[in-house]
Each structure stands twice: as structure tokens, then as C-alpha cells.
C-alpha positions, -999 to +999 in steps of 0.1 A: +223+375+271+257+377+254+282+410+263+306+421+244+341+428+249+353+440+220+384+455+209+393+464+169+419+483+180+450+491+209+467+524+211+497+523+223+512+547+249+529+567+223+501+566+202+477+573+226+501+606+239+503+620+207+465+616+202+460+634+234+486+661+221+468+665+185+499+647+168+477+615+155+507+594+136+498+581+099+494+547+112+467+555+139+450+573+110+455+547+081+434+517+109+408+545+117+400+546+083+403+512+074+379+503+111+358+528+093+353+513+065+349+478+071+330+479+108+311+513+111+295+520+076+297+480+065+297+460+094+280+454+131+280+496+135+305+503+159+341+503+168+361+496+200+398+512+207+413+504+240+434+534+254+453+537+283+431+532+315+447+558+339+447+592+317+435+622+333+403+632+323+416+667+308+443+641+285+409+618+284+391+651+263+418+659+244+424+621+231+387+622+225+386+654+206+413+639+186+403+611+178+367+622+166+385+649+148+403+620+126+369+609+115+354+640+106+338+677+126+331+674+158+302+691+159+282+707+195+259+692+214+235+721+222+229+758+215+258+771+233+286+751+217+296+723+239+315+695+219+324+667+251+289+660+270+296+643+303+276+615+305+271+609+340+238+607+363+227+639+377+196+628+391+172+636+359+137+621+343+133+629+309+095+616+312+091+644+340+117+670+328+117+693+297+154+699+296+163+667+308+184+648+285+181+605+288+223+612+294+218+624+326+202+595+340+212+560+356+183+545+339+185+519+306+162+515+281+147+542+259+165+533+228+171+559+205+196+580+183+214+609+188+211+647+175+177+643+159+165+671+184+182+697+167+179+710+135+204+707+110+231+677+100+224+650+125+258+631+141+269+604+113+286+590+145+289+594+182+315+584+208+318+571+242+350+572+258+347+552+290+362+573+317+356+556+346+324+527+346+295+518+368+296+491+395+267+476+383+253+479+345+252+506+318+259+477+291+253+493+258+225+481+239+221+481+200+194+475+173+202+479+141+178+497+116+178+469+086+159+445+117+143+473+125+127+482+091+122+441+082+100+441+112+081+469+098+068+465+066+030+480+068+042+511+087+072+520+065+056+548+047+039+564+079+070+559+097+088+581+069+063+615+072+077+641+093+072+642+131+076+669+156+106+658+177+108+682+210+139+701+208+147+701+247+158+736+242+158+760+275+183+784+261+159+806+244+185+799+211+166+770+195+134+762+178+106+741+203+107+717+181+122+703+151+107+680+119+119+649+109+107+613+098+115+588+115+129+567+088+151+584+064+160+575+027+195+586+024+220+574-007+197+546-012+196+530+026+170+536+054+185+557+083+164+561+116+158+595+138+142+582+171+135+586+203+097+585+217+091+606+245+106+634+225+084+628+196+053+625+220+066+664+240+070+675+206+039+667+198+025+679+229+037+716+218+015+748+216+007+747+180+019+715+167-009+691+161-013+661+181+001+629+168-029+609+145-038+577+153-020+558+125+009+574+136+009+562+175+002+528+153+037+532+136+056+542+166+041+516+196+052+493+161+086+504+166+086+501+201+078+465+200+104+456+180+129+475+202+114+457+232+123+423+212+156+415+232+162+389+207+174+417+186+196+434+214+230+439+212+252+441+239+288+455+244+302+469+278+331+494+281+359+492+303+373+519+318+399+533+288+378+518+260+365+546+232+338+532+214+324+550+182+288+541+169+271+548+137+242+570+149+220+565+115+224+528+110+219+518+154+193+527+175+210+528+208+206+524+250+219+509+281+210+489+311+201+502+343+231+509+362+243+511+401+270+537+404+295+540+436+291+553+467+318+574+466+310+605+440+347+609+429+343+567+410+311+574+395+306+564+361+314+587+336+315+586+299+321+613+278+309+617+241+311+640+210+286+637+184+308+637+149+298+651+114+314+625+086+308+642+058 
């Protein structure tokens, strides 16, 4: 297995303050876009900008919020408005837990996208902004959908009907659950909305029929080709690295990973969910 180490792109301490202090400079902007353009809509899917290592993690928000603001609306991540999700373990099970979110766990696999939960514009992108990283693990791991879809010929059409995907709403705000396909025609390209055990508790819902045989078919297709590691992509964050992933063109995870002792140097990423329209 290859890792990554990737950087397309080094802020420098006056670039990175005036990120953190909403004062982006044109030349910060100008590589965005042209990283944009060549790596994230064209090329392997993702980005890599190393930032200073030792920020706070209030200055680590603010760069964040920045910097995805440069590339479009931040947009929240549930139904009370949160735009920076700390990605952290906090002891959850998504297979045993309605609200529990695969973000909140230490565990890998479970490849998926982001956003397709909730109704509305699904995340063109997403960050991670490595705040501090795991002892052990919590590599990021990448398909990309053009494999994805070359390995599924006979199920395409299936595979593009609407399914139920569980909205993991406990605010009382949301819908249960919210329809999508799982591949998307968009502007003449396949985009992918996925992540299992949501679509199976969605599924599950009071009133939503039960999945149909042909369509457990499509998606335990799907899972097979995410299970083929000779597809896998891996890339690991250093501590300081922002990383910003096209959420329709990857289907996304991690390895397992071993987190330290002491609570104040667990890993921690923290993400926004951006809307590049």
C-alpha cells in the first residue's frame, strides 16, 4: 500500500495570518483557483495546502472558514447551523446508533460521501484541516466514481433510481429520510451519493418500503468494488495540512486509527462541507 504525502500548495506565515484574519491576498486566491481547476474538478480529486502546524485551533477555524469561503458557501452540517464539524472519536457506532454520524468514530472503512443525508444541494467539496493526527492510522482512503461506475455496468440503471437514505436527524427539524440515487447524471458526468448503512436505516423507516432485491444486488455490487483495495487511494495528513476533496467525483474513508492516551493530543480534524456553485 502506497501513502501519500502530498502538498500542491504552502502558505506562508503571512499568508496563512491573513487567511485566518479573512484578508486572503490575490495570490493565495489566483493558486486556489488554478488547484481548482486542474486537481479537484480535472484531476486525482483532491488538494493538499500545508499551513502552519502550531495555530491555535480558534486561528485553525478561522483559516478554515477562509479558505473554504474562497472556493465557494460554506454551507451547515446539520439542522441547527453548524459549519466546522469536529471530527474526532467520541466513542459512537453508526451500525448501533441512529444519530451517530461515521465522524465520530475511530473506526475506517465505510466508504462513502458526504451531505447526501440531507435534503437539498449536496457539498461540491469538503475539507479536512488536520488539527492535530492520530498515533496510529486514520490514512484517508479514496475511490473515484469513473472506477467505480466501469466496474458496474449491469447495475448502472438500478443504481441511478432513488433510494431512501436515513437522514440521522434527532433534532425534530429534518425529514426521516431523504431520496436520492445513488448515481447521479449531472452536466453530462456520473456523480455518486453513498453510504450503506444509511441507505439500509433509511430503508428500514416506518413507511418507506423495504429495499427490493435487485436493489441489495446493485449496492452489495458497489460494495465489492469498494472492498477492491486495488482501487484505494491513500493520502495521510500531517498535522497543519488542509486537504479539500471533491465530494461527487470520490467516494471517501479512512483506516482504523489508535489515538493517544492523553485526551488533550487526540486526533482531531475539522471539516466544512462547501457549496461551489
Amino acid at each position: 500500500m502506497t501513502i501519500s504525502h502530498v502538498t500542491d500548495l504552502e502558505l506562508t506565515a503571512e499568508q496563512a495570518h491573513a487567511a485566518v484574519t479573512a484578508t486572503a491576498t490575490a495570490e493565495l486566491v489566483a493558486a486556489l483557483r488554478s488547484l481548482e481547476a486542474r486537481e479537484l474538478t480535472n484531476g486525482r480529486g483532491y488538494i493538499v495546502i500545508r499551513c502552519p502546524d502550531d495555530l491555535a485551533l480558534d486561528d485553525a477555524k478561522r483559516l478554515l472558514l477562509s479558505v473554504s469561503r474562497l472556493l465557494g458557501t460554506v454551507m451547515p452540517q446539520d439542522y441547527l447551523g453548524e459549519q466546522i464539524r469536529e471530527v474526532r472519536d467520541r466513542g459512537a457506532d453508526i451500525t448501533t446508533s441512529r444519530s451517530a454520524r461515521y465522524s465520530d468514530t475511530r473506526f475506517g472503512g465505510h466508504l462513502h460521501t458526504d451531505g447526501m443525508h440531507r435534503p437539498g444541494h449536496i457539498p461540491d467539496y469538503f475539507t479536512l484541516f488536520c488539527h492535530r493526527a492520530a498515533v496510529h492510522g486514520g490514512d484517508s482512503v479514496f475511490v473515484h466514481v469513473d472506477d467505480i461506475v466501469d466496474r458496474l455496468r449491469s447495475q448502472v440503471d438500478v443504481l441511478k433510481q432513488d433510494f431512501h437514505f436515513d437522514s440521522r436527524d434527532t433534532s425534530g427539524i429534518g425529514p426521516r429520510t431523504v431520496r436520492r440515487p445513488v448515481l447521479e447524471p449531472v452536466n453530462g458526468a456520473i456523480r455518486i451519493n453513498y453510504i450503506r448503512q444509511y441507505i439500509e436505516s433509511g430503508h428500514a423507516e416506518d413507511g418507506v418500503p423495504p429495499l427490493t432485491d435487485e436493489q441489495v444486488r446493485a449496492l452489495d455490487a458497489v460494495d465489492a468494488v469498494l472492498g477492491d483495495t486495488s482501487l484505494h487511494r491513500h493520502a495521510r495528513l500531517r498535522q497543519g495540512d488542509l486537504m479539500v476533496i471533491d465530494n461527487r467525483r470520490l467516494v471517501h474513508g479512512r483506516t482504523d486509527f489508535v489515538d493517544s492516551d492523553d485526551p488533550g493530543n487526540r486526533r482531531l480534524l475539522l471539516r466544512t462541507w462547501i457549496d461551489a456553485r
